[in-house]
ChimeraX commands (.cxc) that place a marker at each C-alpha (Angstrom):
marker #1 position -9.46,2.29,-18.66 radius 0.5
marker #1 position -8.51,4.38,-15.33 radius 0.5
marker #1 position -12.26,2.99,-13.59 radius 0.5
marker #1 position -10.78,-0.31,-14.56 radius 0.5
marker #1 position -7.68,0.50,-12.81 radius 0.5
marker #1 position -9.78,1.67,-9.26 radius 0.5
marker #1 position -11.78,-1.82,-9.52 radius 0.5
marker #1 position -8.63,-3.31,-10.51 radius 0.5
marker #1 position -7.00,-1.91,-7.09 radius 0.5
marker #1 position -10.39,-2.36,-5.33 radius 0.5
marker #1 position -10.39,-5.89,-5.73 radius 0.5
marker #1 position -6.24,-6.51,-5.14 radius 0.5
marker #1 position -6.51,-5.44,-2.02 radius 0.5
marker #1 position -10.14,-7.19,-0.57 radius 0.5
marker #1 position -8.35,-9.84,0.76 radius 0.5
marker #1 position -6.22,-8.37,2.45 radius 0.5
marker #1 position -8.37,-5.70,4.45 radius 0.5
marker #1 position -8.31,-5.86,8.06 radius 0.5
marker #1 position -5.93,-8.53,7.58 radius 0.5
marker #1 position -2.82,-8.64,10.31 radius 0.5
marker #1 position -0.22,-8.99,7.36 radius 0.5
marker #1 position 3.05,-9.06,10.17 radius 0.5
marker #1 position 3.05,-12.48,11.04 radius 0.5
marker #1 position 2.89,-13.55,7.32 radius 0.5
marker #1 position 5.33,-11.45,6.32 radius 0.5
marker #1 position 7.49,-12.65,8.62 radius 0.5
marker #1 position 7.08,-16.36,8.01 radius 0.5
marker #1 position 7.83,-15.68,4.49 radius 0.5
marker #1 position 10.73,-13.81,5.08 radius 0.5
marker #1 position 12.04,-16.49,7.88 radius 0.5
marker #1 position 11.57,-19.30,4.46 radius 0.5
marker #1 position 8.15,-20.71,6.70 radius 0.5
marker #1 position 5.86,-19.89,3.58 radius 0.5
marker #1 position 3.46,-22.67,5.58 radius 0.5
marker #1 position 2.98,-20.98,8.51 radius 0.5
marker #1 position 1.61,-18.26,5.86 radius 0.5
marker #1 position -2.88,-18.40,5.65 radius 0.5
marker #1 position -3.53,-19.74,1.85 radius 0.5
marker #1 position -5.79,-16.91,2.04 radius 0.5
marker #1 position -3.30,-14.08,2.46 radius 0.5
marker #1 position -0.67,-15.39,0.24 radius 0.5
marker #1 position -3.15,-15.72,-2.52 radius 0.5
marker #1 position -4.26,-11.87,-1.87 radius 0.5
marker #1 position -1.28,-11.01,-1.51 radius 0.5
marker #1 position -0.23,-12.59,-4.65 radius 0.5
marker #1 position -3.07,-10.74,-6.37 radius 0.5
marker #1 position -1.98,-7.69,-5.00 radius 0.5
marker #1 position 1.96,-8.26,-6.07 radius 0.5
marker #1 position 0.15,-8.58,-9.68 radius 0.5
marker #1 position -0.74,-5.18,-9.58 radius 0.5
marker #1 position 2.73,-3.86,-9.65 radius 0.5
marker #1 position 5.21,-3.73,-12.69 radius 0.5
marker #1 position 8.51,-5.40,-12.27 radius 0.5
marker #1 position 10.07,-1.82,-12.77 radius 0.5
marker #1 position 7.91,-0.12,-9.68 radius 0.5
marker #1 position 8.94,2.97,-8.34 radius 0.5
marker #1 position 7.40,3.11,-4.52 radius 0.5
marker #1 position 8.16,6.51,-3.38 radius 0.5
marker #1 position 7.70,6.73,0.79 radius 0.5
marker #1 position 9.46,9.65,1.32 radius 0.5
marker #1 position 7.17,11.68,2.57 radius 0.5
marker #1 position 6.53,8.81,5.84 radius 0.5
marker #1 position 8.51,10.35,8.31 radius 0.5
marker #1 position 10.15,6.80,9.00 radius 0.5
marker #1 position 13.80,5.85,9.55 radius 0.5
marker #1 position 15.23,4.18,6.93 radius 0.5
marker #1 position 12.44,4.90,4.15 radius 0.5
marker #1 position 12.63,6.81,0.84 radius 0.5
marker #1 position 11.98,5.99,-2.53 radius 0.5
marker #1 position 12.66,2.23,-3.25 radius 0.5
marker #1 position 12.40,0.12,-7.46 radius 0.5
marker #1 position 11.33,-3.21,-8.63 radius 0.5
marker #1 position 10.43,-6.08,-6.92 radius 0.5
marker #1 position 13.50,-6.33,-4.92 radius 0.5
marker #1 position 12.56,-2.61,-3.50 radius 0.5
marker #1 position 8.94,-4.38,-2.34 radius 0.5
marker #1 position 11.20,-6.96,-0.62 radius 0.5
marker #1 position 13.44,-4.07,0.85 radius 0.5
marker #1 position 10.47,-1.68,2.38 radius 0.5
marker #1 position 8.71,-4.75,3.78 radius 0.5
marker #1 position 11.95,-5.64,5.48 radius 0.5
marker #1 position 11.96,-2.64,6.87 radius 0.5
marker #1 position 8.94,-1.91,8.10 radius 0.5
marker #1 position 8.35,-5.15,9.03 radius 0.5
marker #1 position 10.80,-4.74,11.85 radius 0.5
marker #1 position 8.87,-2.34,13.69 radius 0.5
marker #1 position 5.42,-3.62,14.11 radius 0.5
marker #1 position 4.24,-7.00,16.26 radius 0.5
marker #1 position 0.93,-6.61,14.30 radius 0.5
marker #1 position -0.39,-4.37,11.07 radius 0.5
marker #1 position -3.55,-4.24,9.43 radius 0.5
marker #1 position -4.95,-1.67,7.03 radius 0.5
marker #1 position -8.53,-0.47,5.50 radius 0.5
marker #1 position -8.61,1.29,2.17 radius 0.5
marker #1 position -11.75,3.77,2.06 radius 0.5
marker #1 position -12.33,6.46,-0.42 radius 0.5
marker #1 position -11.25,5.19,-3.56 radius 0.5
marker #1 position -11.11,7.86,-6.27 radius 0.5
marker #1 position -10.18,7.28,-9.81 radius 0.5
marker #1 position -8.03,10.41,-11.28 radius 0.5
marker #1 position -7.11,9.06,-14.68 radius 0.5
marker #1 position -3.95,7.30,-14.64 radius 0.5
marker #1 position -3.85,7.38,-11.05 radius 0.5
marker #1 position -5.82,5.64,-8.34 radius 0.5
marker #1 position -6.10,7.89,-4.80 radius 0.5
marker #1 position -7.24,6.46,-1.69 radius 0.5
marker #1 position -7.18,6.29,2.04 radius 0.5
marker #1 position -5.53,4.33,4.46 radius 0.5
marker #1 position -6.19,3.70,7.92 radius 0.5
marker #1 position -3.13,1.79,9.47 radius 0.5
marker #1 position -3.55,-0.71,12.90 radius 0.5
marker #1 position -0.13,-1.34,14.35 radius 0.5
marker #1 position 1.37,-2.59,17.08 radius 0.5
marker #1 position 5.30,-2.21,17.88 radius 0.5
marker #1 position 7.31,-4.46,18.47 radius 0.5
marker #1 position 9.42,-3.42,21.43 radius 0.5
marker #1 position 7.02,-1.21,22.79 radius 0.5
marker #1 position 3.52,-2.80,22.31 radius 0.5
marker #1 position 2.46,0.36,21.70 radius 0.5
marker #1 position -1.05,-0.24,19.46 radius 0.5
marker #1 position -1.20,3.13,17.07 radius 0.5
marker #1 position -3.71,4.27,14.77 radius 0.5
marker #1 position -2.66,6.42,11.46 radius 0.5
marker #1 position -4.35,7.34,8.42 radius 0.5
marker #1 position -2.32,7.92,5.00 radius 0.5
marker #1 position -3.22,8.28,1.75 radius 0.5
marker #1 position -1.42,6.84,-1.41 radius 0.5
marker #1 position -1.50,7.37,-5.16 radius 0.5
marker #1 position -1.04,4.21,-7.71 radius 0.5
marker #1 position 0.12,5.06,-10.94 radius 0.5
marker #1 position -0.63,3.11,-14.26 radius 0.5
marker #1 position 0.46,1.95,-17.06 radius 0.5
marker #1 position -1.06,-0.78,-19.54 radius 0.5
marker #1 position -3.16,-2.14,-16.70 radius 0.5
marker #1 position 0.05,-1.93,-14.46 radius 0.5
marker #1 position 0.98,0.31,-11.26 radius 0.5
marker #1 position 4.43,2.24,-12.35 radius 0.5
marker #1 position 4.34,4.19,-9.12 radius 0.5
marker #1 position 2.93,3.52,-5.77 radius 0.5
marker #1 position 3.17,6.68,-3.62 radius 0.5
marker #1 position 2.60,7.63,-0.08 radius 0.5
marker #1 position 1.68,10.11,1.42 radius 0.5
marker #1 position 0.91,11.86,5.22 radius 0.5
marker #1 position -2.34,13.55,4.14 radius 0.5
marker #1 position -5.01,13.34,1.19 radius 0.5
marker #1 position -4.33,17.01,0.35 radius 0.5
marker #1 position -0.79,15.99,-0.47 radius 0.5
marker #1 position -1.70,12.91,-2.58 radius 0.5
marker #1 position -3.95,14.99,-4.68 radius 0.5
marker #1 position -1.51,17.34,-5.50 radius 0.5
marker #1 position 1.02,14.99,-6.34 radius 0.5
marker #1 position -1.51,13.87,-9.00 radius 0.5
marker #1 position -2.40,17.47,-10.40 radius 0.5
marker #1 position -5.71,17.41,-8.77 radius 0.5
marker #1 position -7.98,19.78,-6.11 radius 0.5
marker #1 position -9.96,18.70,-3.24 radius 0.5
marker #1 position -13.22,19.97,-5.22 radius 0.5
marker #1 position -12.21,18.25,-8.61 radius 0.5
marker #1 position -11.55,15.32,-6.48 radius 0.5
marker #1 position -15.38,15.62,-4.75 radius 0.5
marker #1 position -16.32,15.66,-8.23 radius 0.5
marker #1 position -15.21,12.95,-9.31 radius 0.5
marker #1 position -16.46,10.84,-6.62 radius 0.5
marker link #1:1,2 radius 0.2
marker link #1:2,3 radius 0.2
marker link #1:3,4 radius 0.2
marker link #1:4,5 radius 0.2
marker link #1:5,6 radius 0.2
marker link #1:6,7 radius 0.2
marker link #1:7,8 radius 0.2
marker link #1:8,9 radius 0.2
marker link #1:9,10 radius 0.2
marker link #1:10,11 radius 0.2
marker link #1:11,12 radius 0.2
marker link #1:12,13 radius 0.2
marker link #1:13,14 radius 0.2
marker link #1:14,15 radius 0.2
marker link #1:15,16 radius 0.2
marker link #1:16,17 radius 0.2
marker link #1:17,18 radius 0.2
marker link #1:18,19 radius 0.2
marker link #1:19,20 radius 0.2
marker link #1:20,21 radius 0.2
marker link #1:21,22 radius 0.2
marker link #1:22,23 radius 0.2
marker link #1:23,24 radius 0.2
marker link #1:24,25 radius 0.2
marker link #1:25,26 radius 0.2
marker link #1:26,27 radius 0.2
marker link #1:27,28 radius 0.2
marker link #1:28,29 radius 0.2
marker link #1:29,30 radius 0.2
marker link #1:30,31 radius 0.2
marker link #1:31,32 radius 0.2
marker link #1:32,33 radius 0.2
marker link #1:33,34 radius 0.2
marker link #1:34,35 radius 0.2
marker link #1:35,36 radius 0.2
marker link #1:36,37 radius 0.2
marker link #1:37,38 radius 0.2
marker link #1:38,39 radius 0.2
marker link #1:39,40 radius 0.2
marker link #1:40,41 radius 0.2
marker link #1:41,42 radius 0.2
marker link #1:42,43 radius 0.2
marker link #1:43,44 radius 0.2
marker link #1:44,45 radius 0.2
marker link #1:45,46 radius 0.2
marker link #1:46,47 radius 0.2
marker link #1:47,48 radius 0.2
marker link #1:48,49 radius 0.2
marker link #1:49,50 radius 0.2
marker link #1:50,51 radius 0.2
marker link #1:51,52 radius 0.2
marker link #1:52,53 radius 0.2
marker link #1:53,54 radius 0.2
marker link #1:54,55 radius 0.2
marker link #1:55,56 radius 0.2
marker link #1:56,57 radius 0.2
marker link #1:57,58 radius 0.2
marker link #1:58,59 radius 0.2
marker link #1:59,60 radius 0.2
marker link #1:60,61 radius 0.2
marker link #1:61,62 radius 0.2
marker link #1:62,63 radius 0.2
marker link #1:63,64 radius 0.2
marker link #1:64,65 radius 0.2
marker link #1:65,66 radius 0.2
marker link #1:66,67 radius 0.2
marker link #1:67,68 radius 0.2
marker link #1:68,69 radius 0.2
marker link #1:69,70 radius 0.2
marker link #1:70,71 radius 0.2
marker link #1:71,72 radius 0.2
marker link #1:72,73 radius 0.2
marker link #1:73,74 radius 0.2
marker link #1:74,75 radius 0.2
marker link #1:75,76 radius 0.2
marker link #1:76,77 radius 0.2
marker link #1:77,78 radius 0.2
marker link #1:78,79 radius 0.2
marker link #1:79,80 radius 0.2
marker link #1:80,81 radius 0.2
marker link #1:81,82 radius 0.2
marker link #1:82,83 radius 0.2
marker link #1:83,84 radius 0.2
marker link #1:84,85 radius 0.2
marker link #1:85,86 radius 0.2
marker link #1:86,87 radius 0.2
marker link #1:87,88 radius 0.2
marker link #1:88,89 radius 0.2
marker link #1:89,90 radius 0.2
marker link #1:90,91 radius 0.2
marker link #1:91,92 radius 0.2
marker link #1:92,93 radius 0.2
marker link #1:93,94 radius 0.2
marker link #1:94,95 radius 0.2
marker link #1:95,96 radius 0.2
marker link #1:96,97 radius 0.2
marker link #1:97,98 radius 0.2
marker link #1:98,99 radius 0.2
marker link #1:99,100 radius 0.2
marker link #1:100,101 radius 0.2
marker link #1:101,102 radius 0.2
marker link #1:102,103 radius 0.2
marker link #1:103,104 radius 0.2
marker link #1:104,105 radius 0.2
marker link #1:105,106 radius 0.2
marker link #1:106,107 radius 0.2
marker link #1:107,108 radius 0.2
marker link #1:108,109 radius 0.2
marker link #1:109,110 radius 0.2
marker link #1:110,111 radius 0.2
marker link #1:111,112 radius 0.2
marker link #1:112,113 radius 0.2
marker link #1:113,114 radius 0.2
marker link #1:114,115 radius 0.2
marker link #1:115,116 radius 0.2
marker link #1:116,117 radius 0.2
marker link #1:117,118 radius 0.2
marker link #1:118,119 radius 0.2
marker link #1:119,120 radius 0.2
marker link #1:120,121 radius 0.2
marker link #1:121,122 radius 0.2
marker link #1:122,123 radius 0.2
marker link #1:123,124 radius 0.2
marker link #1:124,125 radius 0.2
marker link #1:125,126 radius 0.2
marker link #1:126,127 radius 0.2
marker link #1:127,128 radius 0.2
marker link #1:128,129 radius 0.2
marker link #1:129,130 radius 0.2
marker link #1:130,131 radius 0.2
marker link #1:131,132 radius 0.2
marker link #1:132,133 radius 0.2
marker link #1:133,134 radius 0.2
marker link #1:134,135 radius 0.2
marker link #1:135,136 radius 0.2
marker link #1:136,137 radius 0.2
marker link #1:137,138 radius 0.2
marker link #1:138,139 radius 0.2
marker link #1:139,140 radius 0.2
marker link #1:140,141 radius 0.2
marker link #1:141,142 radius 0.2
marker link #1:142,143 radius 0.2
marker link #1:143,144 radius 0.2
marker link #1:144,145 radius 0.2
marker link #1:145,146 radius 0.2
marker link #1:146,147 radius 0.2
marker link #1:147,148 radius 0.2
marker link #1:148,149 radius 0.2
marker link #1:149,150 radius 0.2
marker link #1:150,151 radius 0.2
marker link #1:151,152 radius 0.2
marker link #1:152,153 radius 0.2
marker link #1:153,154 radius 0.2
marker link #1:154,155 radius 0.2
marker link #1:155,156 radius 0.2
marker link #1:156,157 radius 0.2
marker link #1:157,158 radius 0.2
marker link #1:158,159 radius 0.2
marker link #1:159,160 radius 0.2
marker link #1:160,161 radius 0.2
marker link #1:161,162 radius 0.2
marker link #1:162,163 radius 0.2
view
């Protein structure tokens, strides 16, 4: 089942690669759902779908006022409120997909842009998804892909290998 779960996360999140996700967010959040693309609601929505209603998304380890570990659908809502605050624009690629049983391990690379300072900033994260019954239980992030993989119980070689 875990391959399942990397295509699974593979495909949630095609839509929404590259994709400046601030303005959306925002619309939705200001009640404008139709200034929102149908495109990037609808991946969106598919990537939503991923999560259980009982998510724990742990961003602790983001050295970002005012994160930490958040639950449920109404901790989603919370982080994006959050975050959404500080960027004018935000886009992400996934890369390097690995599947690690229960858990899915890849790579971000983050395009933002603040919003008071216009500052444009490049980062790269790494995250961990966590299933259950074709579900993510935990969505974890992380500052480097050393730390990911040993959140999950895993090496860099064993995770070469199973690439």
């Amino acid at each position: 089942m875990s391959q399942g779960n990397l295509e699974l996360v593979r495909r949630t999140n095609e839509g929404l690669q590259g994709v400046d996700v601030a303005p959306a967010i925002r619309a939705a959040f200001a009640g404008n759902t139709d200034a929102v693309p149908p495109e990037v609601a609808a991946a969106f929505v598919a990537w939503l779908n991923l999560f259980d209603p009982e998510v724990e998304i742990d961003t602790s380890r983001v050295d970002m006022p005012g994160f930490g570990v958040f639950r449920g659908f109404d901790g989603l809502v919370d982080l994006f409120g959050r975050w959404i605050e500080e960027w004018e624009h935000y886009s992400w690629i996934h890369h390097n997909l690995i599947d690690a049983g229960e858990h899915v391990i890849l790579d971000a690379e983050i395009h933002a842009t603040g919003t008071s300072s216009g500052v444009e900033v490049v980062w790269n994260l790494s995250q961990t998804y966590t299933f259950r019954e074709g579900k993510v239980i935990r969505w974890c992030v992380f500052t480097d892909r050393a730390e990911a993989l040993e959140a999950v119980g895993l090496s860099e070689q064993e995770a070469h290998a199973g690439s």
